[in-house]
C-alpha positions in Angstrom: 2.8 -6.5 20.2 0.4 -3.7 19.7 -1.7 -3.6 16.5 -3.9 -1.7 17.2 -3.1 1.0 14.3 -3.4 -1.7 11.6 -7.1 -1.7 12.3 -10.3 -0.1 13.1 -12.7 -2.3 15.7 -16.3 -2.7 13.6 -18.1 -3.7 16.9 -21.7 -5.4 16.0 -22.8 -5.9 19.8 -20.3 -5.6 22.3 -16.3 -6.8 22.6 -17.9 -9.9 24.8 -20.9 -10.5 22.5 -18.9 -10.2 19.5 -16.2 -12.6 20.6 -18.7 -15.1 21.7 -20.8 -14.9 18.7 -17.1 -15.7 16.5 -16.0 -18.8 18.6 -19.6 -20.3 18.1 -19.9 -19.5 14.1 -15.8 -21.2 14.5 -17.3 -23.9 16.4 -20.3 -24.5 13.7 -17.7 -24.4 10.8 -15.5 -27.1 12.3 -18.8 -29.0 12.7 -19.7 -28.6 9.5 -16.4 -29.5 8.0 -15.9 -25.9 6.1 -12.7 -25.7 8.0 -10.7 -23.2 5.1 -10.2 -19.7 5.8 -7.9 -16.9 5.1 -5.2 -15.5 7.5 -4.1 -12.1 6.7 -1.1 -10.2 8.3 1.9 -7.9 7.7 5.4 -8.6 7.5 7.6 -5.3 7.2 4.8 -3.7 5.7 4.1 -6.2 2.9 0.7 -8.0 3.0 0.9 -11.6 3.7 -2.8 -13.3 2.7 -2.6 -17.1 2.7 -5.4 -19.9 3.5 -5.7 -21.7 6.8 -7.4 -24.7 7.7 -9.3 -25.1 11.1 -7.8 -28.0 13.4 -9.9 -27.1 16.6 -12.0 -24.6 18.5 -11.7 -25.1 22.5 -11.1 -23.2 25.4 -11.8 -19.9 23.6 -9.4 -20.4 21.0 -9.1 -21.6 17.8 -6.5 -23.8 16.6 -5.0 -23.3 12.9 -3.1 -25.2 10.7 -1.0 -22.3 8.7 1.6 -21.2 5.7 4.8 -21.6 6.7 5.5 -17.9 5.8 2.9 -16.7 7.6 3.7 -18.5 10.5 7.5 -16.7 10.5 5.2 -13.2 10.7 2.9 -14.6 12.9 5.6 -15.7 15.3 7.3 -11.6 15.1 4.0 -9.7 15.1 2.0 -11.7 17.5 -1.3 -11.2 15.8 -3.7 -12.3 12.8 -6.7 -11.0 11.0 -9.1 -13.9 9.7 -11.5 -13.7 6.3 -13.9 -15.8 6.2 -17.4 -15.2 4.7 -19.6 -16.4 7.4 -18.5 -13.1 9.2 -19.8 -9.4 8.3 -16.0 -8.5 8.9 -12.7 -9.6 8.7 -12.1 -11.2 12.5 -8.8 -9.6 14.6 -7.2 -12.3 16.8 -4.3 -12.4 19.4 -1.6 -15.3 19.2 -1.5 -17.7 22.0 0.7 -20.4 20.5 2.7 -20.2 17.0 5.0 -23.0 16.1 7.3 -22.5 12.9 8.1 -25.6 11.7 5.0 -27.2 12.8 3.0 -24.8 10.7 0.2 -24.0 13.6 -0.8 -21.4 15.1 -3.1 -20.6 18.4 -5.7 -17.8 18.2 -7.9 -16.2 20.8 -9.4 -12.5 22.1 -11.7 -12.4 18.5 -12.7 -9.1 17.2 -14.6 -7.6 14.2 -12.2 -4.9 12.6 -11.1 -3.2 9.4 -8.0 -3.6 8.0 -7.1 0.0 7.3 -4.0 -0.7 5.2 -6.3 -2.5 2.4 -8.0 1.3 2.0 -4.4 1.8 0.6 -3.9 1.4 -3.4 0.1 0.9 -2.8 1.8 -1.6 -0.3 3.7 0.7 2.3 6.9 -1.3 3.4 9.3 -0.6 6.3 12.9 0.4 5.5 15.5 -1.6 7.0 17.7 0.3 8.2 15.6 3.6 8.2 17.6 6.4 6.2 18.3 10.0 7.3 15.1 12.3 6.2 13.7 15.8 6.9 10.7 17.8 6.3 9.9 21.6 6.1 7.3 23.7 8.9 7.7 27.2 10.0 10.9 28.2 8.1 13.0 24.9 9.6 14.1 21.7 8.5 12.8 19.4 11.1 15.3 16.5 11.3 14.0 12.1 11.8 14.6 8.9 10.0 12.4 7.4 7.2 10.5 4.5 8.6 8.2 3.2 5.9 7.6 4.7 1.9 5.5 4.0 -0.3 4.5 5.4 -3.8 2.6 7.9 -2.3 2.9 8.1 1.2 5.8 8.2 3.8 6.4 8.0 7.7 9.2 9.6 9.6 10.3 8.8 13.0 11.3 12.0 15.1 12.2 12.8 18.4 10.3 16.5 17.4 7.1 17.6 18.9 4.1 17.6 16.5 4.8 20.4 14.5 0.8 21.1 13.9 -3.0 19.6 14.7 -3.9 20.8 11.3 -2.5 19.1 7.8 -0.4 21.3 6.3 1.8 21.4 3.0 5.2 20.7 3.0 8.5 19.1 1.6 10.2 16.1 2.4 13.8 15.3 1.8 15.2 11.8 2.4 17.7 9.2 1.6 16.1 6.7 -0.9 17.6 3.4 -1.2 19.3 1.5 -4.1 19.6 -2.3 -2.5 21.4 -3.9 -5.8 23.4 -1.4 -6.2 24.6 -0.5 -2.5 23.8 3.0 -2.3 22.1 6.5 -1.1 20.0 8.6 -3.2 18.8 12.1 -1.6 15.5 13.3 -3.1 13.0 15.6 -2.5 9.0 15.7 -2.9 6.4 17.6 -2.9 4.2 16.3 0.6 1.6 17.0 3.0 1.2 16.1 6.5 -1.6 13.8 7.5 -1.0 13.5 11.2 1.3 12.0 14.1 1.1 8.7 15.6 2.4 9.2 19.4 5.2 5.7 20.8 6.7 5.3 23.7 9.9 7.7 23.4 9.2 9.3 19.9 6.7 10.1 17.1 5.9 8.8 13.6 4.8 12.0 11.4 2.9 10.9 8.5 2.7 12.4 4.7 1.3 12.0 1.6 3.5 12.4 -1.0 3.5 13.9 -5.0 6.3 12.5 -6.6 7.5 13.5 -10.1 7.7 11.3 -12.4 11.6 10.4 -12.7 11.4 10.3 -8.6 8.1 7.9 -9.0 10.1 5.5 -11.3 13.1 5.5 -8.4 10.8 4.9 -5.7 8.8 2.2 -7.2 12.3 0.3 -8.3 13.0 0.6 -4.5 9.7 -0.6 -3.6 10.1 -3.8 -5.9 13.6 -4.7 -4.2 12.1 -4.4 -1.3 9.5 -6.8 -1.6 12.1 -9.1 -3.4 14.5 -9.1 -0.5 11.4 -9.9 1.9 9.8 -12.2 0.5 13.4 -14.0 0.4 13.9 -13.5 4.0 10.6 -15.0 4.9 11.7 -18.1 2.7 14.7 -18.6 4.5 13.4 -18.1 7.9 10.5 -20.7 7.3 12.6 -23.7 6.3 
């Protein structure tokens, strides 16, 4: 899976240098017997942040024994960010090898990077399914779905060309969930676009968002479901 837009790369040297200069300080650690770090990654959207413990550096990867929940996200996403304070920066890594219900993962293709999600002061969390949502430019209501929401922010998937280079304000109407109680609400806030992020077949407009304070309370409700009925799945899908 491509990452890529979870991160910025913070090279020090160059890719090759940088990667080399990681396995050895791995290598050193393992010596030494400070085997603990912390693996960071996203499930969903929520932020999963547990410790590891080094089993083995070889063959340009490094061998990790992991959190059962991490390893379900780890196993989906295909990728890991590493914390450890022998590094100027929190270490991006590929996944070789993930087992599940061994707890172990396999990690190589090291970089330095920024996690650009942690510049966020509110988790942003994927919608499952996305609901029906629309935003104003030029006089129309351009049509998509809402892919991920948080308390100030929003992402809408559309098939639309990028409606501008330049940030613009705007308003955004979508369908906000309910989960315990089964059902739609359709709201409306205040917004301003921030950019697009171009896929394959479509585009992901994003917005900042000015909630009121009775659509606040509904959205953060939402949110806390959310993370609720994640969490759960990740539970069930680690045993």
């Amino acid at each position: 899976m491509d990452f890529s837009f979870l991160y910025s790369t913070r090279i020090e040297k160059t890719y090759d240098d940088d990667q080399a200069q990681i396995l050895e300080t791995f290598k050193n650690l393992a010596k030494q017997g400070k085997l603990g770090v912390s693996l960071i990654n996203y499930y969903k959207g929520l932020p999963l942040s547990y410790p590891a413990t080094i089993e083995a550096v070889s063959n340009g990867a490094l061998e990790l024994d992991i959190h059962p929940q991490q390893a379900v996200a780890i196993d989906k996403y295909r990728y890991a960010f590493i914390r450890c304070p022998a590094f100027p920066h929190v270490v991006g890594a590929h996944v070789l090898y993930v087992n599940v219900r061994k707890q172990a993962a396999t990690l190589r293709n090291f970089f330095f990077a920024e996690i650009l999600a942690e510049r966020r002061s509110t988790i942003r969390l994927e919608l499952e399914p996305p609901t029906e949502a629309a935003f104003q430019f030029g006089g129309e209501s351009l049509p998509g779905t809402l892919v991920n929401l948080s308390m100030q922010g929003a992402a809408i998937l559309s098939d639309n060309s990028s409606p501008s280079e330049e940030a613009f304000d705007t308003t955004l109407q979508f369908k906000l969930p309910n989960i315990i109680q089964n059902t739609l609400a359709i709201v409306k806030a205040p917004a301003r676009y921030l950019g697009t992020t171009e896929l394959e077949t479509s585009k992901v407009f994003r917005f900042s968002m000015a909630p009121d304070k009775a659509l606040e309370q509904q959205i953060s409700q939402y949110i806390f479901q959310r993370q609720v009925e994640i969490i759960r799945e990740l539970k069930e899908m680690s045993v």
